[in-house]
C-alpha positions in Angstrom: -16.5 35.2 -5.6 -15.2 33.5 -2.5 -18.9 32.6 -1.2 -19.0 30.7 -4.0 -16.2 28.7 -3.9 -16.5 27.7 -0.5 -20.1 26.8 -1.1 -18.7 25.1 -4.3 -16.5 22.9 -1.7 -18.4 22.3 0.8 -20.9 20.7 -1.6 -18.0 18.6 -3.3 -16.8 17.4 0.6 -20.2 16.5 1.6 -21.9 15.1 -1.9 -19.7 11.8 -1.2 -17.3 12.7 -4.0 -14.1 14.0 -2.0 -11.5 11.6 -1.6 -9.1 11.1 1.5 -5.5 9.8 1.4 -3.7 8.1 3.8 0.4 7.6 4.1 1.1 3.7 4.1 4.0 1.7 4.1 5.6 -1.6 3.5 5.0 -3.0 7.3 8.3 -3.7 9.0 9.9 -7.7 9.7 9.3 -6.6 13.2 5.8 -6.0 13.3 5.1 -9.1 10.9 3.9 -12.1 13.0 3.0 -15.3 12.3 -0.4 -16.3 13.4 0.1 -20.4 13.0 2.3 -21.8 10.6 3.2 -20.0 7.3 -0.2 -17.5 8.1 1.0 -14.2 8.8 -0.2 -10.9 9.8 0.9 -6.9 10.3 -1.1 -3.9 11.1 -1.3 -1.0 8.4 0.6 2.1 9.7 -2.7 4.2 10.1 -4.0 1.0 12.1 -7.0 0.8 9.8 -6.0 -2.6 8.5 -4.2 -5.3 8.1 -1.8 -7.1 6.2 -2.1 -10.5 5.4 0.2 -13.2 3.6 0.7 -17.1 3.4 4.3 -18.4 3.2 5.6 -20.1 -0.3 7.1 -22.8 1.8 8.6 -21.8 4.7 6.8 -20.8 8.4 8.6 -19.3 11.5 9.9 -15.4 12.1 10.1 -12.5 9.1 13.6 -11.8 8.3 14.4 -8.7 5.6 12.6 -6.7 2.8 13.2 -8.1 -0.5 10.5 -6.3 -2.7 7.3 -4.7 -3.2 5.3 -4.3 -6.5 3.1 -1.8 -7.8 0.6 -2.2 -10.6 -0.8 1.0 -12.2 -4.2 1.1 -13.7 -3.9 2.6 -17.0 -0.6 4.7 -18.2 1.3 7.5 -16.5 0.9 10.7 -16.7 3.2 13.1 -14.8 4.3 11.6 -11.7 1.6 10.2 -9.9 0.7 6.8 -10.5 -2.9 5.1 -9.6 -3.1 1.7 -9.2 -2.2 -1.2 -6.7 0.4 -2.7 -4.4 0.0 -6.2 -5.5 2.7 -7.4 -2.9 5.6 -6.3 -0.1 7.7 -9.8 -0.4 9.8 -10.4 2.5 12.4 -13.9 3.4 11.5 -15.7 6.4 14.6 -16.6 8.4 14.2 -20.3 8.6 14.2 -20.1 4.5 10.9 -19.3 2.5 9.3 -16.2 1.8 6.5 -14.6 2.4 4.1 -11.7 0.2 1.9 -9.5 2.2 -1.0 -8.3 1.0 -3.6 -5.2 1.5 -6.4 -4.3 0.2 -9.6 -2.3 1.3 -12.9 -2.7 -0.5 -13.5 1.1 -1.6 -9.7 1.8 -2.2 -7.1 2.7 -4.8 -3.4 3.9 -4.3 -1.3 6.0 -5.5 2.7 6.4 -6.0 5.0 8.8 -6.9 6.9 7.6 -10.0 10.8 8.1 -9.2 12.3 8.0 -5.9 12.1 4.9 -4.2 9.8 3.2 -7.3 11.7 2.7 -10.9 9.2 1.7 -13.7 10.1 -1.6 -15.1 7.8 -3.7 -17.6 4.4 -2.0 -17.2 5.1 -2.4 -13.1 6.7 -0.2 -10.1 9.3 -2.2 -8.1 10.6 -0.9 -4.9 13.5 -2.5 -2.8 14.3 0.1 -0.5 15.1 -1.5 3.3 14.8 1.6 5.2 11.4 1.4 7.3 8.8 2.9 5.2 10.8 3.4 2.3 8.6 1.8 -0.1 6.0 4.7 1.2 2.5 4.9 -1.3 -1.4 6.4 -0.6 -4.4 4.3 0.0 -6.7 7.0 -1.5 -10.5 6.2 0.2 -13.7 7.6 -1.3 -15.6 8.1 2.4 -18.9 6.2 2.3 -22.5 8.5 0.7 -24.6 9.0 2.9 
């Protein structure tokens, strides 16, 4: 019986089916810079990618976390939600503000309802300042071979 589920599981992990998740976060005003003016830039917290945003006018350094939204796919069950982080908004010190966004070709995410992010109007919202308080998955399906 355990022969066959561990053959069972290794044919799941290496048919290209198996998906991997990775902890990601909000970046932090301090690792946010601006590239030239009102372009700006932050590496993901795995340092597999980047985040990427355009002021609404303003330019110069990030100041504070105001927000980030969450978009599920289809309706909740339990308390994991698929879906997307549409934005992590942030105010620019100068005035201005500034939505970063990430996104990986191959990727979906995934929250836990409660916590941090309260369910308002079909959308997640989560304000939380702490550093990687407004914590969610990038679930990735590896690449068939």
């Amino acid at each position: 019986m355990k022969l066959k589920q561990l053959v069972m599981c290794v044919s799941i992990l290496l048919s290209g089916q198996a998906w991997a998740s990775v902890t990601e976060y909000c970046p932090s005003p301090s690792d946010i810079k601006e590239l030239a003016s009102g372009v700006y830039k932050a590496p993901t917290a795995s340092g597999d990618g980047e985040w990427y945003g355009v002021s609404q006018g303003g330019q110069g350094p990030v100041g504070e976390f105001e927000l980030a939204i969450f978009m599920p796919h289809k309706d909740v069950e339990g308390s994991t939600v698929i879906g997307e982080v549409q934005r992590c908004g942030f105010r620019l010190q100068k005035g201005g503000a500034v939505d970063m966004k990430f996104k990986r070709e191959g990727t979906v995410a995934s929250i836990d309802a409660g916590g941090s992010w309260e369910e308002w109007n079909s959308r997640y919202y989560c304000d939380n300042k702490e550093v990687r308080g407004c914590a969610f998955k990038e679930i990735v399906r590896p690449a068939k071979r």
